[in-house]
N, C-alpha and C positions, 0 to 999 in steps of 0.2 A: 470665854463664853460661860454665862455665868449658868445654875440648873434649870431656869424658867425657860431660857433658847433651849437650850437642850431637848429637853420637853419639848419644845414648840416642833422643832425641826423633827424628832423622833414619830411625833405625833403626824407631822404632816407626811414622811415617808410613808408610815403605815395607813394613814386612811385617805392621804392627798388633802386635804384639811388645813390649810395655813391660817393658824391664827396665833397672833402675834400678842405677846404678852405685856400686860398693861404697863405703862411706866410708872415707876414709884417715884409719885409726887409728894415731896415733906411736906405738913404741914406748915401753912405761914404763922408767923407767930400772930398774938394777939394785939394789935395796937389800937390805940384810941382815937378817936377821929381825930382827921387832922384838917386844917382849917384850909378854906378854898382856896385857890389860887387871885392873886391880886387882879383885878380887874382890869386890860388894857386901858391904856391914857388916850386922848381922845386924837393927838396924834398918829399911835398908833393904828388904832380904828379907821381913819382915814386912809393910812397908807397901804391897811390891808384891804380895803375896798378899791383903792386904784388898782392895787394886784389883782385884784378879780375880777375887777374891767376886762385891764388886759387879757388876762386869760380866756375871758368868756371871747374877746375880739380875733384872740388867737384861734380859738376852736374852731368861732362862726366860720374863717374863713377855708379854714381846713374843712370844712364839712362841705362851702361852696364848694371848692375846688373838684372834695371827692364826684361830689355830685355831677358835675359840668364834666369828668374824666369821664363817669360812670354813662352819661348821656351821647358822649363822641363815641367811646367804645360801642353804644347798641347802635349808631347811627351809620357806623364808619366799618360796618363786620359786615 
């Protein structure tokens, strides 16, 4: 335990006070820009759109379902 806990824990016995000591973040070095990333191919782009078909069809019916549970339950209590 390095003196900063120390400290922390010392401090929080005596006044009940926890606060926790910042973490030492290095600095990042200095780099120069660096150029975008390559553009999907139009391929791809399609097949991430089928994927988010899906997904969104997946959701839609999870959310029916909750809903239709949600409506037995106040129906059937």
């Amino acid at each position: 335990m390095d003196h900063q806990w120390q400290a922390a824990l010392l401090r929080h016995l005596l006044t009940g006070v926890w606060e926790l000591p910042a973490p030492h973040i290095p600095p990042r070095p200095a780099v120069g820009r660096s150029a975008p990333p390559p553009a999907p191919s139009p391929d791809e782009l399609a097949q991430r759109f089928v994927q988010y078909q899906d997904e969104q069809a997946v959701l839609g019916r999870f959310i029916s379902l909750a809903q239709a549970g949600s409506e037995y339950l106040q129906f059937n209590s």
